[in-house]
C-alpha positions as CSV (number, residue, x, y, z in Angstrom):
1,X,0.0,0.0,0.0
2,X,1.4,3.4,-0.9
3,X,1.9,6.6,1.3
4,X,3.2,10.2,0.9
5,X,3.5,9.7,-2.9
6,X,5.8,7.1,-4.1
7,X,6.9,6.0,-0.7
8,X,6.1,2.3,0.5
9,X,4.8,1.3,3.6
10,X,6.7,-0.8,5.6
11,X,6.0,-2.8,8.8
12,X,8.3,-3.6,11.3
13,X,8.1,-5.8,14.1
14,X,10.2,-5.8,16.9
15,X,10.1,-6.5,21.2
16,X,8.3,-3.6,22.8
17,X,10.2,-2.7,25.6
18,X,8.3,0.8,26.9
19,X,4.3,0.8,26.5
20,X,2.4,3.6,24.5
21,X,2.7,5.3,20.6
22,X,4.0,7.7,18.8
23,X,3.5,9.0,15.6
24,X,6.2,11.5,14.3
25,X,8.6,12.0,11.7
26,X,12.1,10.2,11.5
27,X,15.7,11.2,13.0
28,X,18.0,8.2,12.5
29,X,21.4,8.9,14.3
30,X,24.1,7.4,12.5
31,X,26.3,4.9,15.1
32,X,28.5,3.9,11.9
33,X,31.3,1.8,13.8
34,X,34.3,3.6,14.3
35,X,37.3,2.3,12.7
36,X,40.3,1.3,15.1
37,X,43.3,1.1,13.3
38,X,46.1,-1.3,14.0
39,X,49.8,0.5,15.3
40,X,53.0,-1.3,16.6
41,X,55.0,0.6,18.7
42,X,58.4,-0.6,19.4
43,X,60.0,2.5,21.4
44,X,59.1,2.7,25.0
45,X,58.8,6.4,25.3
46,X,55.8,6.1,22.8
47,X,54.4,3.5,24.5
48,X,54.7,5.7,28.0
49,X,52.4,8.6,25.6
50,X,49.8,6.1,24.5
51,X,49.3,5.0,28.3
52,X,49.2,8.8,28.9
53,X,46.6,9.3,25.8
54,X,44.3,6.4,27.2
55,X,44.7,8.5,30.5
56,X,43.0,12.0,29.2
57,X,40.6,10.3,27.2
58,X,39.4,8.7,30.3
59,X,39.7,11.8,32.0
60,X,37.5,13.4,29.4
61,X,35.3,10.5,29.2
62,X,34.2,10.9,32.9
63,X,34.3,14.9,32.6
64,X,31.5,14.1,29.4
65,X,29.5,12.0,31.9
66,X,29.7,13.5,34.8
67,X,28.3,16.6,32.6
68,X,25.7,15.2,31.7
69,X,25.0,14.0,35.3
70,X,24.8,17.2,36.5
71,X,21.9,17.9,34.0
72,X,20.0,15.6,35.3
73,X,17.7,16.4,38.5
74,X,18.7,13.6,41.2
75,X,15.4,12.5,41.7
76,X,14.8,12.0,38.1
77,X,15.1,7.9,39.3
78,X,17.5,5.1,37.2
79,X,18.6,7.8,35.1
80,X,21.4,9.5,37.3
81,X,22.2,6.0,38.6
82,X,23.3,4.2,35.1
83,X,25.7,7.4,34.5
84,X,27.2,6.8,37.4
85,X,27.7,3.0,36.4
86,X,29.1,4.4,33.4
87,X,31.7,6.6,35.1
88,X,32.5,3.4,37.6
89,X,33.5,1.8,34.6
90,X,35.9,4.1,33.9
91,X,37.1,4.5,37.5
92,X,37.3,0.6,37.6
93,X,40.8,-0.4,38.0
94,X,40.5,-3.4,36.6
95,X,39.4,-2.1,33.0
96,X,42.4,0.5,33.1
97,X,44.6,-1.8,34.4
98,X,44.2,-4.7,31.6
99,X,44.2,-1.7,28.9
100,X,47.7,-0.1,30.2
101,X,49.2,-3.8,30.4
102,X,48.1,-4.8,27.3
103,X,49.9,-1.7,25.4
104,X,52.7,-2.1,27.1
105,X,53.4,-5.8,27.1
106,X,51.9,-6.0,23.2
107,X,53.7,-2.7,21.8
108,X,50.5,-1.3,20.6
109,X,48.2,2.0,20.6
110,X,45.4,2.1,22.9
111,X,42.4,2.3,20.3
112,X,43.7,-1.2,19.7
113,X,44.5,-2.3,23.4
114,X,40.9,-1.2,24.2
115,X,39.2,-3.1,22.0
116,X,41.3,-5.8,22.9
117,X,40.2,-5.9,26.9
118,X,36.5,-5.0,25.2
119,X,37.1,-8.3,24.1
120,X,37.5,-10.0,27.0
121,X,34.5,-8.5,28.6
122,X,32.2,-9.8,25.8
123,X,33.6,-13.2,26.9
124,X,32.7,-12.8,29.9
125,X,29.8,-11.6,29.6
126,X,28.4,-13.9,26.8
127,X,29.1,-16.9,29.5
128,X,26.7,-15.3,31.8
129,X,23.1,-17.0,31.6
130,X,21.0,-14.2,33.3
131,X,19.6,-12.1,30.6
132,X,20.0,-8.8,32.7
133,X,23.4,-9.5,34.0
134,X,24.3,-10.6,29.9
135,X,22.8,-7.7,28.6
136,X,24.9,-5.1,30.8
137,X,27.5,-5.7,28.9
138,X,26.0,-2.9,26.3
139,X,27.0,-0.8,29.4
140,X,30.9,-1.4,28.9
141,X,30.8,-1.2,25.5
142,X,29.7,2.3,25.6
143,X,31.9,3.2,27.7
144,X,34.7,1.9,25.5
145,X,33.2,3.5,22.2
146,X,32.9,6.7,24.2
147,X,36.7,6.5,25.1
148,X,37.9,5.7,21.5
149,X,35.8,8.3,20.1
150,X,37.8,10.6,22.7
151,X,41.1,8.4,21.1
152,X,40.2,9.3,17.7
153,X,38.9,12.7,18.0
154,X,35.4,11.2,16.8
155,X,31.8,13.1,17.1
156,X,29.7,13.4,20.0
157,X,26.5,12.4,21.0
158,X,23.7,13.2,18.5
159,X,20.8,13.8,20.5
160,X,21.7,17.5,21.3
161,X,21.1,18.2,17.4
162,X,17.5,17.6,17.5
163,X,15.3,20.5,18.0
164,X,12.1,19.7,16.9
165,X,9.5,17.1,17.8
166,X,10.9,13.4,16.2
167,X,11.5,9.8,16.7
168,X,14.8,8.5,16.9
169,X,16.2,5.8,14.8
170,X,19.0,3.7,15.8
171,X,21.4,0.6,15.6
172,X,21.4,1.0,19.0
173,X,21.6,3.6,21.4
174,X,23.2,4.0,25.2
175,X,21.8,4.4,28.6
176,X,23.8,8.1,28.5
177,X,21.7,9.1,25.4
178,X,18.3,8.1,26.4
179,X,18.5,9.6,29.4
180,X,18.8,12.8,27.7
181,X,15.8,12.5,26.1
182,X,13.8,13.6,29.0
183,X,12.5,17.1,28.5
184,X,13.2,17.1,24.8
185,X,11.2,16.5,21.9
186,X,11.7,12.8,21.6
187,X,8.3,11.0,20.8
188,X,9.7,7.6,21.0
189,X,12.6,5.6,19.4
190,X,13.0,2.4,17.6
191,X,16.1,0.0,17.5
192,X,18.2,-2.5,15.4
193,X,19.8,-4.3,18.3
194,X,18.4,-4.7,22.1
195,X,16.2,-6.2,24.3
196,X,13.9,-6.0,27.4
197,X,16.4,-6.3,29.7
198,X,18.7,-3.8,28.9
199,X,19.5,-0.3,30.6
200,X,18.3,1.5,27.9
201,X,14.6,-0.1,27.7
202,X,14.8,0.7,31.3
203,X,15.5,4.2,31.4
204,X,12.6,4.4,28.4
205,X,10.2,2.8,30.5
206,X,11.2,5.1,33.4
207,X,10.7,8.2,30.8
208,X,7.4,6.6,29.6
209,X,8.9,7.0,26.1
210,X,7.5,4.4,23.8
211,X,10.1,1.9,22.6
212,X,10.8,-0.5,20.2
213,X,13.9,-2.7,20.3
214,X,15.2,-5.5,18.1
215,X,14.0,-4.7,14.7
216,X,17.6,-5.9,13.2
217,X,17.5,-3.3,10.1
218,X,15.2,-0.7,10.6
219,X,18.2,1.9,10.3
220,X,18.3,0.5,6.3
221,X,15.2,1.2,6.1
222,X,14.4,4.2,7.0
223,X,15.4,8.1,6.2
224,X,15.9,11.0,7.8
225,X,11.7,13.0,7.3
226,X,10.2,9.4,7.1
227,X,6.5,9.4,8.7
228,X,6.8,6.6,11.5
229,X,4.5,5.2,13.7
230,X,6.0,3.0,16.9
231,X,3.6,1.1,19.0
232,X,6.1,0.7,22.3
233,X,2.8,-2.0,23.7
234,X,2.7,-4.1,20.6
235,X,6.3,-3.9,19.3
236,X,5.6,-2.8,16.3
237,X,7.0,0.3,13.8
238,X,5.0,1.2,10.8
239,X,7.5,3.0,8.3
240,X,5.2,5.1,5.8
241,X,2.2,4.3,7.0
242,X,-1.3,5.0,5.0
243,X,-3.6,7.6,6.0
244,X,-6.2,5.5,7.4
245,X,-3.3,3.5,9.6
246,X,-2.3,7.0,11.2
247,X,-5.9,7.6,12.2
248,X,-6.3,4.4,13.8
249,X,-3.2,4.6,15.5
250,X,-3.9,8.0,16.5
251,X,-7.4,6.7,18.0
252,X,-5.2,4.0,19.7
253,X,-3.0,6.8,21.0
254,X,-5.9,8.5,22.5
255,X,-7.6,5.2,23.9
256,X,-4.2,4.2,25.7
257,X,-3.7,7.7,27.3
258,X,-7.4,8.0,28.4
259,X,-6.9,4.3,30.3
260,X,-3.5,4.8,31.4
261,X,-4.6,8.1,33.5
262,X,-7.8,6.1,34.8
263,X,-5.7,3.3,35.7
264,X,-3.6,5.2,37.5
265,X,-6.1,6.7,39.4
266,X,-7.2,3.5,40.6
267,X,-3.7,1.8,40.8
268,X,-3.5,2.4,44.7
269,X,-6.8,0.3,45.2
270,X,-6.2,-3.5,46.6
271,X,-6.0,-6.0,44.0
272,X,-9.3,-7.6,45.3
273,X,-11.7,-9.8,42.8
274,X,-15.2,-9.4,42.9
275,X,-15.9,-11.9,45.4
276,X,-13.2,-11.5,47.5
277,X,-10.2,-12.8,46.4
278,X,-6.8,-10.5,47.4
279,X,-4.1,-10.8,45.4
280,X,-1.1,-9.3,46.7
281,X,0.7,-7.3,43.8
282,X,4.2,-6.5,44.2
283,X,7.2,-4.9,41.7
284,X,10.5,-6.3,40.6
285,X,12.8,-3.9,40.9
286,X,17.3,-3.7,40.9
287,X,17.9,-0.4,42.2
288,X,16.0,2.2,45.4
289,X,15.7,4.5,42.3
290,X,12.9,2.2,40.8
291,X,10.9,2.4,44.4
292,X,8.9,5.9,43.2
293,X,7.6,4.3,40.6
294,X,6.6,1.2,41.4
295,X,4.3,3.4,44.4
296,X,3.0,5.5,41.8
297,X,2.2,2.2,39.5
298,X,0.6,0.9,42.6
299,X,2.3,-1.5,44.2
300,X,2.4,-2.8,47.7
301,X,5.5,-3.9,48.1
302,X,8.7,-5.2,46.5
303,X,8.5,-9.0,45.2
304,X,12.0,-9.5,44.3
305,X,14.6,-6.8,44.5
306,X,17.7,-8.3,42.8
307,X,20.6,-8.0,44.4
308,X,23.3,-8.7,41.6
309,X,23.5,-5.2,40.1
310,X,25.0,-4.8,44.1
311,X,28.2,-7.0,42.9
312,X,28.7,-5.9,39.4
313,X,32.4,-4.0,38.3
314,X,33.2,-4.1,41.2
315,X,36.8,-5.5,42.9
316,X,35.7,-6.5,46.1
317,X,32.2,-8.1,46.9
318,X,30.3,-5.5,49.0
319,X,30.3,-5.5,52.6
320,X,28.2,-6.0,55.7
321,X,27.7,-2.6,56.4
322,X,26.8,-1.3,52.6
323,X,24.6,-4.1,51.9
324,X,22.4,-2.8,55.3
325,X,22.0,0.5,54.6
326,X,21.2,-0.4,50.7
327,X,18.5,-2.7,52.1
328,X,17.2,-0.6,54.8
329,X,16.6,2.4,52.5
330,X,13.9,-0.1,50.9
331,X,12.2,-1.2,53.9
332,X,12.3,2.2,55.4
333,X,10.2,4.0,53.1
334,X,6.5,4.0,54.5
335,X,4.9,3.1,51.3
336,X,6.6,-0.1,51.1
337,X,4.5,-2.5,52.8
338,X,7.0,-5.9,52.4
339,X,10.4,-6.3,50.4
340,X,11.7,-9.5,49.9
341,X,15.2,-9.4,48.5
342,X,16.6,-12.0,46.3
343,X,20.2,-13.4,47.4
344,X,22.4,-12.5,45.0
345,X,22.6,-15.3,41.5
346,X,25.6,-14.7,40.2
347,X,28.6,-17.0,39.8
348,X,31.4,-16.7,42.1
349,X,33.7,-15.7,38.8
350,X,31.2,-13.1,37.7
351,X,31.4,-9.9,39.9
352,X,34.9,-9.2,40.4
353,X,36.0,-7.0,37.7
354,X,39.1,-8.9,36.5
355,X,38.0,-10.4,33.1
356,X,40.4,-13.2,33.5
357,X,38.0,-15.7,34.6
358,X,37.6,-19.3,34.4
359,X,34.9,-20.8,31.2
360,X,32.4,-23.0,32.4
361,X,31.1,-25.5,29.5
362,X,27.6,-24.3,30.2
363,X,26.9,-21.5,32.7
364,X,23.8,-22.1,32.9
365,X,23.7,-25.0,35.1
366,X,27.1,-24.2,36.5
367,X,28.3,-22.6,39.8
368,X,25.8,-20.0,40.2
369,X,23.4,-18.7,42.7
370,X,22.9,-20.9,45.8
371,X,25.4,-22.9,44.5
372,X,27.9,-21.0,44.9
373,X,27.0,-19.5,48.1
374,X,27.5,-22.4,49.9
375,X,30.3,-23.1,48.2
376,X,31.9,-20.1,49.5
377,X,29.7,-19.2,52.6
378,X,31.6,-16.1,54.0
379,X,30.6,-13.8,50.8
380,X,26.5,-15.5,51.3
381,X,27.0,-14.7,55.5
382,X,28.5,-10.8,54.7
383,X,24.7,-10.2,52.0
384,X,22.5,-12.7,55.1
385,X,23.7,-9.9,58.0
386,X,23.1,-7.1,55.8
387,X,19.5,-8.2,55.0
388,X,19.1,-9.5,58.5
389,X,20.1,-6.5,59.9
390,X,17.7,-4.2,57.5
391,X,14.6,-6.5,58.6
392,X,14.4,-4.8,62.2
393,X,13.2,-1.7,59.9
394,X,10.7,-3.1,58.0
395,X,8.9,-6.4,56.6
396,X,11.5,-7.9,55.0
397,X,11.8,-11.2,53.7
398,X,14.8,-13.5,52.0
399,X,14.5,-15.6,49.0
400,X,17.4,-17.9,47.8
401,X,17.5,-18.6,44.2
402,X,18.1,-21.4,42.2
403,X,17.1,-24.3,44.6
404,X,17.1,-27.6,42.9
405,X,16.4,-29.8,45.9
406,X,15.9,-30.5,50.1
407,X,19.6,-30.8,51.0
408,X,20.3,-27.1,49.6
409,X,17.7,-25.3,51.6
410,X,18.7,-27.3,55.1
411,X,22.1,-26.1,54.0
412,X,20.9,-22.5,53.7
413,X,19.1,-22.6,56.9
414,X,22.0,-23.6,59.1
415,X,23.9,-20.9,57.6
416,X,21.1,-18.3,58.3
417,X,20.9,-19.4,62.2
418,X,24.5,-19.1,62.1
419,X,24.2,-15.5,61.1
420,X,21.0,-15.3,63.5
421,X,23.9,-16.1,66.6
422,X,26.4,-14.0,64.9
423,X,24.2,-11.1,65.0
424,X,22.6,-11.9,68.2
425,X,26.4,-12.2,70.2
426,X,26.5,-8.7,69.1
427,X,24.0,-7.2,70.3
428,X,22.5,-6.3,66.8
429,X,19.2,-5.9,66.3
430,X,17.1,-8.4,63.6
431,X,13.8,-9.7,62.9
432,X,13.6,-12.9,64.6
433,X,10.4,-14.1,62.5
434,X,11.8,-12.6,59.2
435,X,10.2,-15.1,56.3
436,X,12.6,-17.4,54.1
437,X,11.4,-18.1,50.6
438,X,12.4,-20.1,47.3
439,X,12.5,-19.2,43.8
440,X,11.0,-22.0,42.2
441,X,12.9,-22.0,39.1
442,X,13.9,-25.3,38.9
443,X,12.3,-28.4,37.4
444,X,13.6,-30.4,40.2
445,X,12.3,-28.4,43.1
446,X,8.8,-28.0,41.3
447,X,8.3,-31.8,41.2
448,X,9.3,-31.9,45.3
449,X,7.8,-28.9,46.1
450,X,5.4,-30.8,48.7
451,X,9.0,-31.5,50.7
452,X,10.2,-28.2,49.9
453,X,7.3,-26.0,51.5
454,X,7.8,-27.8,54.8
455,X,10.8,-26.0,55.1
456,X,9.8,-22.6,54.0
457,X,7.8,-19.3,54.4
458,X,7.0,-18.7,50.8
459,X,7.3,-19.7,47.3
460,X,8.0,-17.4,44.1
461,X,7.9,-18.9,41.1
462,X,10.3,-17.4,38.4
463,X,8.5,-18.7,35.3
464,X,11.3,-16.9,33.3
465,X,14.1,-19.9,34.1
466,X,11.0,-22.6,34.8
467,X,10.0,-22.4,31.7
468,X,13.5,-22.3,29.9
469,X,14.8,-25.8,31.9
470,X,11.5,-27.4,31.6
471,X,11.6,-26.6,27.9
472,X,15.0,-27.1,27.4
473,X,16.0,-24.0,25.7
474,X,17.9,-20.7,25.5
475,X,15.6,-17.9,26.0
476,X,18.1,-15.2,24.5
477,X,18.9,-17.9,21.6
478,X,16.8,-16.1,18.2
479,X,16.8,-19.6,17.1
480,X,15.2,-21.5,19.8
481,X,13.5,-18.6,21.3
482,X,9.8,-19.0,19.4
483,X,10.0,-22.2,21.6
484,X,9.6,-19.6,25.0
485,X,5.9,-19.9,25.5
486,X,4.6,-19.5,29.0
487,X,1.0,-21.6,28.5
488,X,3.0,-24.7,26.9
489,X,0.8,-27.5,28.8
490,X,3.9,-28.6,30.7
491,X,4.6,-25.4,32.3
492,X,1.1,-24.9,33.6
493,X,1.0,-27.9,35.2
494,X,4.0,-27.4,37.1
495,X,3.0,-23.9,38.2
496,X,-0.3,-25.7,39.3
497,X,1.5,-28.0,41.3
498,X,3.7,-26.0,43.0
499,X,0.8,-23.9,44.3
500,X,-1.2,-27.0,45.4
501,X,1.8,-28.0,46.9
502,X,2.5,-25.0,48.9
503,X,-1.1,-24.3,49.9
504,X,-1.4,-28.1,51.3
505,X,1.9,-26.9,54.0
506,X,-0.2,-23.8,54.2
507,X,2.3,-21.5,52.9
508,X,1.7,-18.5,50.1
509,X,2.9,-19.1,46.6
510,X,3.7,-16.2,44.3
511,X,5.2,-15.7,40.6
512,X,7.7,-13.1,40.0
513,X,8.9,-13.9,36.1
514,X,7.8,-12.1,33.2
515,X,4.2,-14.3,32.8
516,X,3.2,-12.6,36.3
517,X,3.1,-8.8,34.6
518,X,1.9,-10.1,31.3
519,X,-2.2,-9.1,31.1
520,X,-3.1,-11.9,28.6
521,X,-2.2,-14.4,31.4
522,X,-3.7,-12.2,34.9
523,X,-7.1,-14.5,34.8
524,X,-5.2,-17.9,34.0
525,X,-2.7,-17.2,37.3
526,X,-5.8,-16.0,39.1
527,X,-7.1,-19.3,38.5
528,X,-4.6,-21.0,39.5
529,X,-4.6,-19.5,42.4
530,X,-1.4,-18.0,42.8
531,X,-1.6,-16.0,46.2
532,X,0.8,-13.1,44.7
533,X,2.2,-11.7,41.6
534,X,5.1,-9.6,41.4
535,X,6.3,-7.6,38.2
536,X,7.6,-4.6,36.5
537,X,5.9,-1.5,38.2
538,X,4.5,-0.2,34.3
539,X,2.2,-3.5,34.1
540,X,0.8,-3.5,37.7
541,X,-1.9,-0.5,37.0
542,X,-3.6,-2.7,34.1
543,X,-3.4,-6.4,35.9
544,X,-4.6,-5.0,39.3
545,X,-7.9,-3.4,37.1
546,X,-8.6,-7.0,35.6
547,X,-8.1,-8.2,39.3
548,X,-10.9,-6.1,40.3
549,X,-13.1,-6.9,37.5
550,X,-12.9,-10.6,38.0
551,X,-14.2,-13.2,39.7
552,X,-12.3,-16.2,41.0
553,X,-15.1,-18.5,39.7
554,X,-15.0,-17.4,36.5
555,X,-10.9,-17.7,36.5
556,X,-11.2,-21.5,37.8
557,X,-13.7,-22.0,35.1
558,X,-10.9,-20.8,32.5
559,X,-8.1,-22.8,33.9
560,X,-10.0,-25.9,33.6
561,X,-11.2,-25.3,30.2
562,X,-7.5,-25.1,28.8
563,X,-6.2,-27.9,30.8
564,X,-7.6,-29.9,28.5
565,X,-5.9,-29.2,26.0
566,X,-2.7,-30.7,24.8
567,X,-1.4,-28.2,22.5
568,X,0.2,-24.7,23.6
569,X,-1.4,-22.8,20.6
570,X,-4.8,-23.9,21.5
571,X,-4.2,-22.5,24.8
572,X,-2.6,-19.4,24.1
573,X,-5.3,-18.9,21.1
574,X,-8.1,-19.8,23.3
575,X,-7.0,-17.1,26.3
576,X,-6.1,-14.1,24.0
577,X,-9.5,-14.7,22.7
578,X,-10.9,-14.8,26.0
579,X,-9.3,-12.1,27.8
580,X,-10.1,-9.9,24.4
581,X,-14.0,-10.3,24.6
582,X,-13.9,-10.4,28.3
583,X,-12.2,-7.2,28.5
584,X,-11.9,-5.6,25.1
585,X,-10.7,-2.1,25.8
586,X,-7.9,-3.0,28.4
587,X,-6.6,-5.7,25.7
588,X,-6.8,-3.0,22.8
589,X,-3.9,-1.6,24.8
590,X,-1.6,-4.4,25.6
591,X,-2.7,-6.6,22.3
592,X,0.4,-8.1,21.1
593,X,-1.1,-8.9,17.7
């Protein structure tokens, strides 16, 4: 179908990391990779000036950043907090260290020694199974491509050149340039490369600029003027689009806006169904930034606050003392009615900032998490005080990650009444009932959850690994990943399970993966009847409405119905149809069609 004379119309789909659209005219930003050129250097006072070059164009890296930093107003949330993770980079002496070595011991100039330990940090970080912690690594290599355009006497950021209302089109764009959109004229912006996960599509959603990531070309195809539309919800970019498409976007535009402000009028209400069901409704969240936010999208407390971001490019795993007055800052805040905080899953090679680590054949079911905490027990005691010592401020709760089976949580207990004693001989100060909890994320401790809730508080199911082992595949894998569906038969009937089980030791079972926040699935977990859900604070407005507007007998109805079915695209057809007649405007909104 044609548009704007000869021009074609083109649609693009991508993942829709930031809800909402936009319709506006084009301003791709040219991230052409810089060429690094290859010099040998044989005299040692040259090799002295290339260590002193790398120097200042550190120094003027962290003079840009910091810059921009102080543009930013501190309580603009994540925004302020991923430039300073930027300039830590940069401070890290790790990174400067392996960079000054390698010209030195290689005789080479440092464009070519930085990309060299860049390198190694892509290694590193493609080894690394959790998608946020794998994804961070778009963090160092902006800070890198930010140093060698410094090297090479390269252009600046591009966002300063846009003055009037646009969309921005990109291979890719850094945390340090999207969170200078706020305030500007940016309508939305649409990617080659990225994903959900990564600081970018966080600092959009924290913006509420609609974004669309992962569209693999859209740079080729598009030109500077181009009419786009980007649907942030759907994941979708129209390039050229048709009259008649801009008006029904436009309506869709309107529709969204008008239910986002009435949902957020009502996000603060209790996620109660009709007859009397309450669902507690809590927000994932990394960093005290996020906290604002996930009040003001109405939740009631924190689900799981990950911990790993805590360890990250860093030396030295932090101590007792910072990891209490991190955690108490959460508890602390009056609005926060519970926070349970997610021991830190990470491998034991993966947050020092030395890139010279050891390869494990598959990370994935390596030394990680629990694992390793009780294989090295000191680092897991240091993060138990800390948390311990935070829940005499607040209701706080712990959750260990990663169990697979009995013999690792009576592990983690002893070690947690050893802490208890430790804290207790001192004189500190601790919640002696503070609740202990499992991520059920594990085929394994699914299939004995009934053994498993006997020695626990809580469950949480992270349906984002349960459904990757039960399915055996790699959710960031683009040629496996179609295979990632969260109603496949087998998953359902392990979620089901586990809450059976837990309920029969009378303990509460929650979700915290992705299927918790997504709105097509709210009435199949409510029929399942999962206790809590706990998600990114932009979905909870929308899944505590259907909440409200449902009934618990009409959820158990659902679940049974598609039971019965043996095939995941029956199911998944039969609830999008479902949840789209039984509430047709909310679904218009968050349709993924």
């Amino acid at each position: 179908m044609a548009a704007q004379g000869l021009k074609k119309t083109i649609v693009l789909k991508g993942i829709g990391v930031s809800p909402g659209v936009a319709c506006g005219k084009a301003f791709p930003i040219d991230h052409r990779p810089i060429t690094i050129p290859y010099i040998e250097i044989s005299d040692r006072d040259f090799l002295e000036k290339e260590v002193a070059r790398f120097i200042r164009a550190l120094d003027s890296s962290t003079a840009e950043l910091e810059a921009i930093k102080n543009k930013l107003d501190a309580e603009e949330g994540i925004g302020p907090l991923i430039i300073e993770a930027h300039v830590m980079i940069l401070r890290d002496t790790g990174f400067i260290r392996s960079t000054i070595e390698t010209i030195r011991k290689r005789g080479i100039n440092a464009e070519w020694a930085l990309e060299l330990t860049l390198s190694r940090y892509r290694d590193v970080f493609g080894r690394m199974e959790d998608v946020y912690l794998k994804d961070r690594i778009r963090d160092v290599e902006d800070v890198v491509h930010r140093v060698l355009r410094h090297l090479l006497g390269a252009g600046g950021e591009a966002i300063s050149d846009i003055k009037e209302e646009a969309i921005i089109v990109a291979h890719d764009l850094s945390p340090a340039e999207t969170v200078q959109m706020k305030g500007k004229n940016i309508l939305a912006f649409a990617t080659d490369v990225g994903g959900k996960t990564s600081h970018t599509a966080i600092v959009a959603r924290s913006l509420s600029i609609p974004a669309v990531v992962g569209l693999e070309n859209i740079t080729k195809k598009v030109r500077k003027e181009d009419k786009l539309i980007v649907d942030g919800t759907s994941g979708v970019v129209i390039v050229n689009p048709d009259q008649e498409t801009v008006r029904r976007y436009e309506d869709k535009k309107r529709h969204y806006r008008i239910l986002e402000e009435d949902f957020i009028k009502g996000a603060g209400l209790p996620a109660v169904t009709k007859d009397g069901r309450g669902i507690g409704v809590g927000a994932n969240i990394e960093f005290v930034e996020e906290i604002p936010s996930a009040i003001y999208h109405g939740a009631n407390g924190v689900g799981l606050f990950r911990t790993e971001f805590f360890y990250v490019n860093r030396e030295q795993s932090p101590t007792e003392e910072e990891h209490y007055e991190h955690y108490r800052i959460v508890v602390e805040n009056k609005d926060i009615k519970w926070a349970t905080f997610r021991t830190f899953d990470l491998g034991g090679d993966k947050f020092i900032s030395d890139p010279r680590l050891a390869e494990e054949m598959n990370p994935a079911m390596g030394l990680r998490a629990v694992r390793y905490c009780l294989r090295e027990p000191d680092i897991f005691e240091v993060q138990l005080r800390g948390i311990l010592r935070a829940s005499a401020h607040g209701n706080t709760g712990i959750m260990i990650p990663m169990i697979s089976g009995l013999e690792e949580i009576l592990e983690v207990k002893k070690i947690i009444e050893k802490v208890k004693d430790n804290l207790r001989a001192r004189r500190i100060p601790f919640n002696e009932g503070i609740k202990l909890g499992i991520m059920v994320e594990v085929p394994s401790a699914a299939m004995v959850a009934d053994a498993l809730a006997r020695e626990v508080d809580f469950f949480s199911i992270g349906t984002n690994d349960l459904i990757q082992y039960s399915l055996a595949i790699d959710r960031v894998n683009e040629h496996v990943g179609y295979l990632y569906r969260p109603c496949h038969p087998a998953v359902l009937r392990l979620i089901r399970y586990v809450v059976e089980a837990g309920h029969r030791a009378g303990i509460k079972v929650a979700m915290c993966g992705e299927m918790a926040g997504d709105p097509f699935c709210t009435m199949l977990l409510l029929g399942l009847e999962l206790d809590g859900l706990s998600m990114t604070p932009l979905a909870i407005p929308l899944v505590k409405r259907i909440i409200r507007e449902a009934t618990m007998e009409e959820a158990k109805k659902l679940v049974n119905h598609v039971m019965g079915f043996d095939r995941t695209d029956q199911i998944e057809e039969y609830i999008k149809d479902y949840m789209r007649r039984r509430f047709p405007d909310y679904c218009a909104v968050a349709d993924v069609e």
